[in-house]
DRENTIDREN-316088 format. One line per field, with one value per residue (C-alpha): x, y, z; residue in three letters. Coordinates in nm, 2 decimals. Layout:
X = c(X ...);
Y = c(Y ...);
Z = c(Z ...);
aa = c(ALA ...);
***
This chain:
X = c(3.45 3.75 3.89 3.81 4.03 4.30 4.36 4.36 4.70 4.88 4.70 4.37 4.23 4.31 4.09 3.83 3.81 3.80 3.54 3.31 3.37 3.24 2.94 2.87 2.95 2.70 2.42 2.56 2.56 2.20 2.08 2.24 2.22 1.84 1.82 2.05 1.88 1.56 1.74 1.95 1.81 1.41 1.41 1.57 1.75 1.94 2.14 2.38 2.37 2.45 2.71 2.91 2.89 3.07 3.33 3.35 3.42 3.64 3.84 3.83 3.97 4.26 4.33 4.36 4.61 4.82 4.87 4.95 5.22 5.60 5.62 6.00 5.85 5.68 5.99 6.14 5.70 5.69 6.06 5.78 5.50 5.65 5.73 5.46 5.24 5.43 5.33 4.95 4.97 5.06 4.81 4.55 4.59 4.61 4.36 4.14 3.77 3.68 3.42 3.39 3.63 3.89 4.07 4.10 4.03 4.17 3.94 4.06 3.95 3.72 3.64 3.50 3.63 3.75 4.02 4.17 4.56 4.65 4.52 4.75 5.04 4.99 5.03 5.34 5.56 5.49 5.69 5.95 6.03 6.02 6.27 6.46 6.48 6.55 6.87 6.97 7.03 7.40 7.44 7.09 7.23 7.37 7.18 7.28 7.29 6.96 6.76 6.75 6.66 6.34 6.23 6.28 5.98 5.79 5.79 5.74 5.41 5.31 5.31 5.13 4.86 4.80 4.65 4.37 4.34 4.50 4.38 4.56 4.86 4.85 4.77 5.09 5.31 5.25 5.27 5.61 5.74 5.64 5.82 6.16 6.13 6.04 6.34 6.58 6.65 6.79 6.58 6.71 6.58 6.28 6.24 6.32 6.11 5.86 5.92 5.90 5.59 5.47 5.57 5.45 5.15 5.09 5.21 4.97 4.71 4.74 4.76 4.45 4.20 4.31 4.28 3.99 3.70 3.75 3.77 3.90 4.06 3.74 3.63 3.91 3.86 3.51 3.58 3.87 3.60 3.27 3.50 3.60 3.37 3.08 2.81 2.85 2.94 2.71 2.74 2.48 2.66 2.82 2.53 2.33 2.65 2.56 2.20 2.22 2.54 2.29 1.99 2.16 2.14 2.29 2.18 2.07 1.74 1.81 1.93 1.78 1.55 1.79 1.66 1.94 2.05 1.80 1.94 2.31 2.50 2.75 2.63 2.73 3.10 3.24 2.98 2.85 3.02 2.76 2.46 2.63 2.62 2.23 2.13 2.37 2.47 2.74 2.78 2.83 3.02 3.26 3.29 3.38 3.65 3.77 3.77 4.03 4.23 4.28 4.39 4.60 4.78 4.80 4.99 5.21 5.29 5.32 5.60 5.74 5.80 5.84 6.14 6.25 6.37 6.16 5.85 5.83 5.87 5.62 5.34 5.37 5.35 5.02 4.90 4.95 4.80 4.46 4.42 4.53 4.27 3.97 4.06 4.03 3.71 3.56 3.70 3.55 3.20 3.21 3.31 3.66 3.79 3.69 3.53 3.85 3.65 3.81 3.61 3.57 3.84 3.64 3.30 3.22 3.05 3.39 3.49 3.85 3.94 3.84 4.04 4.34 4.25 4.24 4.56 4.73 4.52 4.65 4.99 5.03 4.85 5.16 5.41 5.23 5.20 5.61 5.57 5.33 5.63 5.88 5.74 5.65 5.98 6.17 5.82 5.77 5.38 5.16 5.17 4.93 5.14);
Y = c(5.94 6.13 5.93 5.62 5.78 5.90 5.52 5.43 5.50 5.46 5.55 5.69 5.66 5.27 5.31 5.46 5.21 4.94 5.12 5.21 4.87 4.66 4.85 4.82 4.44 4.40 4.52 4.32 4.03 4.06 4.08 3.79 3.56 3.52 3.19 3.03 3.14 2.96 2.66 2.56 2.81 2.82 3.16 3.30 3.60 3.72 3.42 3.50 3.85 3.82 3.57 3.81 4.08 3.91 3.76 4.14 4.23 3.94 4.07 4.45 4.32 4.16 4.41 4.69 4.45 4.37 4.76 4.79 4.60 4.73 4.60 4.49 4.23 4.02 4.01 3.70 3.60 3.55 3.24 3.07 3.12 2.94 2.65 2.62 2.68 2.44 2.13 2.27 2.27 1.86 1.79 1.95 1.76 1.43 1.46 1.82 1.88 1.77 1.99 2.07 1.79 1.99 1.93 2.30 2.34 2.22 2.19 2.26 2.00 2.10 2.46 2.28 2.60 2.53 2.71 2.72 2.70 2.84 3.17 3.14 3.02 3.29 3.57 3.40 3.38 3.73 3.81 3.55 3.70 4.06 3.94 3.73 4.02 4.26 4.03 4.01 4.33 4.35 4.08 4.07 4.02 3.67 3.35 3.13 3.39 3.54 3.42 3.03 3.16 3.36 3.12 2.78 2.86 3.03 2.68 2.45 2.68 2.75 2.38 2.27 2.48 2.43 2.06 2.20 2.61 2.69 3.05 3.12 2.96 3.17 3.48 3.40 3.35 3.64 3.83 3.66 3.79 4.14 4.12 4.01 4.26 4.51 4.39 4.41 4.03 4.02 4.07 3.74 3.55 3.67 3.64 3.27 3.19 3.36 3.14 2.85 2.97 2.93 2.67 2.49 2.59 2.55 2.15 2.16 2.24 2.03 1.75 1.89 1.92 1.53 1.44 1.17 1.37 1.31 1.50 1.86 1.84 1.80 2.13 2.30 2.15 2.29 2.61 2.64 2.48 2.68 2.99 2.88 2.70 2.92 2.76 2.41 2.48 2.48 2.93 2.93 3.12 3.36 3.41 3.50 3.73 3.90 3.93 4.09 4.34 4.45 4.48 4.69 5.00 5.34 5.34 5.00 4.85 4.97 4.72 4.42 4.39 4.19 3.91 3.74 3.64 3.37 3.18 3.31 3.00 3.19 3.51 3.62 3.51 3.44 3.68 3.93 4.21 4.11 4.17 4.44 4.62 4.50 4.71 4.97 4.96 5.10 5.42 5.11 4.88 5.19 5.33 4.96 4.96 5.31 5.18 4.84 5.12 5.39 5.07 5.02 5.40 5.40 5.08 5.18 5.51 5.36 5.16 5.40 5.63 5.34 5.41 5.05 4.80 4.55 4.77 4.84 4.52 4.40 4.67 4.62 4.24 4.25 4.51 4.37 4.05 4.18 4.40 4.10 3.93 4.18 4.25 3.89 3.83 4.13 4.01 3.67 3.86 4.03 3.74 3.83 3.53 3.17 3.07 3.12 3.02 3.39 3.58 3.97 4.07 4.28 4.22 3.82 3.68 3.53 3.28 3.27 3.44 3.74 3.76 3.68 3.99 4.17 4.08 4.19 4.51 4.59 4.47 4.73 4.98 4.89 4.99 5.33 5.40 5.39 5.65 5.88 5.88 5.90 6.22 6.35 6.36 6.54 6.75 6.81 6.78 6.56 6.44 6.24 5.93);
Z = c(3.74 3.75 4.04 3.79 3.48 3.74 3.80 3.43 3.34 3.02 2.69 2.72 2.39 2.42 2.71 2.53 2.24 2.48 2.62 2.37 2.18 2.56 2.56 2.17 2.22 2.50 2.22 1.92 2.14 2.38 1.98 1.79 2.08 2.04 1.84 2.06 2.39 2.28 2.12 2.49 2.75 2.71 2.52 2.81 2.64 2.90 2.98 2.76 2.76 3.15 3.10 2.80 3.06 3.35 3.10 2.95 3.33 3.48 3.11 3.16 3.58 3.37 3.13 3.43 3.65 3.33 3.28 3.61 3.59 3.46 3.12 3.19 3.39 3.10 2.96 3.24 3.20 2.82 2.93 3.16 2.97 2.63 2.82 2.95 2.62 2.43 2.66 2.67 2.25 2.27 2.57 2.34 2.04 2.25 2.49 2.38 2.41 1.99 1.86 1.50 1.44 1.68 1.92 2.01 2.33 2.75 3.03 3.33 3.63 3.91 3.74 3.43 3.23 2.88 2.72 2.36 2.46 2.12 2.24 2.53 2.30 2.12 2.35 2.51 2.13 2.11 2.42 2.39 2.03 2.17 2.46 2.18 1.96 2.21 2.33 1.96 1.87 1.88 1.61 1.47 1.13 1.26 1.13 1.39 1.69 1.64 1.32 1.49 1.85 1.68 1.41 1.62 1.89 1.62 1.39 1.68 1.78 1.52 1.39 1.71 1.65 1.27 1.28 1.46 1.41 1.07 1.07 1.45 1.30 0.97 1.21 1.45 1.12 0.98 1.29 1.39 1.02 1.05 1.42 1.25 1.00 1.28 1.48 1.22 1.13 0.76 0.48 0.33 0.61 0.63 0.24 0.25 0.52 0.38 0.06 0.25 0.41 0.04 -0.07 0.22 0.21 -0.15 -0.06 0.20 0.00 -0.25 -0.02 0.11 -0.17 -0.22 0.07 0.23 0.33 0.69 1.02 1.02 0.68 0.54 0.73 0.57 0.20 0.23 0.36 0.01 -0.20 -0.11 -0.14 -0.48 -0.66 -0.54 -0.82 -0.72 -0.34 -0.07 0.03 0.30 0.56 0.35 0.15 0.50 0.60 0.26 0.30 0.64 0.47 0.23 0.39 0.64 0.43 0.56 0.91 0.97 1.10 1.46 1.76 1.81 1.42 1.26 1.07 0.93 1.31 1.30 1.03 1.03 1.22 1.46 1.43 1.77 1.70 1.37 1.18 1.46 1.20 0.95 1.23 1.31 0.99 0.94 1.26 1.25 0.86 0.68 0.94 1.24 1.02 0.95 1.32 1.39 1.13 1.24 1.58 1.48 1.26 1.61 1.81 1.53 1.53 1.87 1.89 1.68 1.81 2.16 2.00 1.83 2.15 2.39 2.58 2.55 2.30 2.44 2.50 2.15 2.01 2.23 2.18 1.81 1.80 2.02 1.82 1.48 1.63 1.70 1.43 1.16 1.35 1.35 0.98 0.88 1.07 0.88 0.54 0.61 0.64 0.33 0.16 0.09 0.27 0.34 0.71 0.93 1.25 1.40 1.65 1.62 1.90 2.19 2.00 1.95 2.24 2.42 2.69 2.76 2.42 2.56 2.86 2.61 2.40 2.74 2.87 2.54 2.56 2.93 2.82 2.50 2.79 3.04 2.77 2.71 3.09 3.07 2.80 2.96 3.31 3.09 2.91 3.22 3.37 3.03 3.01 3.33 3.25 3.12 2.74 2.53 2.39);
aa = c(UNK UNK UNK UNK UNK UNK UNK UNK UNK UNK UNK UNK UNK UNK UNK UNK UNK UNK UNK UNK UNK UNK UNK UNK UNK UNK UNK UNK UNK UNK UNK UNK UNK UNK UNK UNK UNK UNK UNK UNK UNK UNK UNK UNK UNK UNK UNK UNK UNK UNK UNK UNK UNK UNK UNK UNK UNK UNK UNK UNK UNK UNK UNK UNK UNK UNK UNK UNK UNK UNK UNK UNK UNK UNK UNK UNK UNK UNK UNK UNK UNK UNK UNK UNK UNK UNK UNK UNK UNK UNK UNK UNK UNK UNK UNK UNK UNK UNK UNK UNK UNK UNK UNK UNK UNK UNK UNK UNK UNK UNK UNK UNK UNK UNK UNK UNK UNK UNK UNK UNK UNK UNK UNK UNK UNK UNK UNK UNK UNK UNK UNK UNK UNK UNK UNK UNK UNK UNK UNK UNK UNK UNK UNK UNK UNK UNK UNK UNK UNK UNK UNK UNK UNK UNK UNK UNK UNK UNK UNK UNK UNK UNK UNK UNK UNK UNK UNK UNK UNK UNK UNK UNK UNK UNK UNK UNK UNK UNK UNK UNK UNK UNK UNK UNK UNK UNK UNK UNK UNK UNK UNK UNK UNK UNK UNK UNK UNK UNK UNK UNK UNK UNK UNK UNK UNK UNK UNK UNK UNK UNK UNK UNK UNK UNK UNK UNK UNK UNK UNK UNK UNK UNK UNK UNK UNK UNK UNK UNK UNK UNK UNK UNK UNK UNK UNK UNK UNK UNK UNK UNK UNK UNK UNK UNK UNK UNK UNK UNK UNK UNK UNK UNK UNK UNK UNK UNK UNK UNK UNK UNK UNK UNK UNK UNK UNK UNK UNK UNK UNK UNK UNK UNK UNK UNK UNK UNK UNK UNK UNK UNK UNK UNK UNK UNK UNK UNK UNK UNK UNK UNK UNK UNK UNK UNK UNK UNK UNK UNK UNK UNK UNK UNK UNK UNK UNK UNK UNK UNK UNK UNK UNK UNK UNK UNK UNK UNK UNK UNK UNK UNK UNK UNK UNK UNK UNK UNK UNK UNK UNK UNK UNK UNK UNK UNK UNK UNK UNK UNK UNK UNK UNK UNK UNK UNK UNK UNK UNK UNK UNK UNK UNK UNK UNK UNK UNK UNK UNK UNK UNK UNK UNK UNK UNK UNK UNK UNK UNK UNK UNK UNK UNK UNK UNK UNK UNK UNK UNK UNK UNK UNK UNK UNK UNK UNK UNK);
***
């Protein structure tokens, strides 16, 4: 064991999260996948609990190479990885695996693995704009010289991705504004996009709710509409999410007595916080928040002491990403939100999503290894980042 933890450099709380939230996973998973393992696999449960542990550990592999490498090095990465994203955003609306009326997702020949490339595209525009920014600096005030280079990738992305994931797109937006603000771009800028952010969308919608009742923007007129109009709308999945909330009590029915996982469609993905509260109630649903809150904190203060422009952009951008993302998911449960179609980051059952959210976890973990060395050589001992 303590050969294991010598190896895991870089922030060791991180480490613990991600520890603690695999091995809750595993339960919230082996539990909610019960109704699906009888519907495809012959009520064999443990199909899918097997297959969630070797993506968990093919994703937990990633996560300790990405840490392991200097976090300098994603800096000439996140150039490649953009233009390579970009293409893999139009190949997937043109040719992309449709389901739900979305053409969301690549496969990739001979391995038969399918991929949503807007998880990849996301992760790459984080680290071109912490590269960008991190260029920028000397004339960061400058619309031409450093507004255009940030905004430009961050339209064409996220416009890509919006047709068929408006959430991720949404998500990727906001992110990108809170990286400008970060970085120092002028408030003005960031103000009007933000205004056109609004205004766009507020065309969008409207376009929307009169729009033919077709293909995927039907799924999103229903998702605004059963939100909305919650008498006349048909609520059944955030009705379940509810149910299971409030039957949950304090401490839950225990793991594996939910009920509501038999009729709560995605209850290992979209809604696994709801069955999560139900067998672990209010004290689970609040270590889980807790948990999405220290990842937050300890983000932030890895950027904060990051040693490097560039490390600190980048450790912030991840980190804002997944948190937005778990904090949406959880909103969507409680019925604070529409459907969004997010997974739980480190907690939904996952396929290649997960090894996205571990490659940003190792990444923000290869900025706070710098730390740790760098504290070591002015303290001349260990220090806790």
């Amino acid at each position: 064991m303590k050969s294991l933890l010598n190896r895991l450099q870089g922030d060791k709380v991180i480490w613990f999260v991600v520890a603690f939230m695999s091995l809750f996973s595993l339960l919230a998973v082996y539990s909610s996948t019960g109704t699906l393992a009888y519907r495809f696999q012959a009520g064999n449960t443990e199909y899918y609990l097997i297959r969630h542990s070797v993506i968990m550990i093919l994703g937990l592999l990633l996560m300790y190479f990405a840490h392991k490498i200097k976090y300098t090095y994603y800096s000439r990465i996140s150039q490649l990885a953009l233009f390579v994203a970009v293409p893999l955003l139009l190949l997937t609306l043109l040719m992309g695996t449709n389901i739900n009326e979305a053409n969301r997702w690549l496969t990739l020949p001979v391995i038969n693995v399918t991929f949503q490339s807007s998880d990849f595209a996301k992760l790459a525009l984080i680290m071109y704009i912490a590269r960008i920014l991190t260029k920028k600096q000397g004339q960061i005030k400058d619309f031409k010289a450093s507004f255009l280079p940030v905004i430009l990738p961050v339209m064409i992305v996220c416009a890509l991705i919006l047709p068929a994931n408006l959430s991720t797109a949404l998500i990727l937006f906001a992110t990108s504004i809170v990286l400008m603000f970060i970085g120092r771009i002028s408030l003005k800028y960031i103000f009007a996009m933000i205004a056109i952010g609004v205004v766009f969308l507020s065309i969008f919608l409207v376009v929307l709710l009169n729009s033919p009742e077709t293909g995927r923007f039907y799924t999103w007129k229903s998702r605004i509409e059963r939100f909305v109009d919650r008498e006349n709308a048909d609520t059944y999945q955030s009705d379940q999410a509810k149910i299971a909330i409030a039957t949950g009590g304090i401490a839950g029915k225990m793991p594996g007595n939910s009920v509501q996982r038999n009729f709560l469609p995605q209850a290992y993905s979209d809604f696994i916080f709801a069955i999560i509260v139900e067998e672990y109630g209010l004290i689970g649903g609040f270590t889980v928040v807790m948990l999405y809150l220290i990842l937050l904190f300890r983000g932030v203060r890895i950027a904060h002491r990051s040693p490097g422009t560039f490390g600190a952009f980048l450790a912030a951008g991840l980190t804002f990403s997944l948190v937005f993302q778990a904090m949406i998911n959880m909103a969507v449960s409680v019925d604070l939100l529409p459907v969004t179609g997010q997974p739980l980051p480190l907690l939904s059952m996952g396929g290649t999503s997960l090894w996205f959210t571990s490659l940003a976890i190792g990444i923000i973990l290869s900025v706070s290894r710098k730390v740790e060395e760098v504290n070591q050589q002015e303290g001349g001992e260990h220090v806790a980042v």
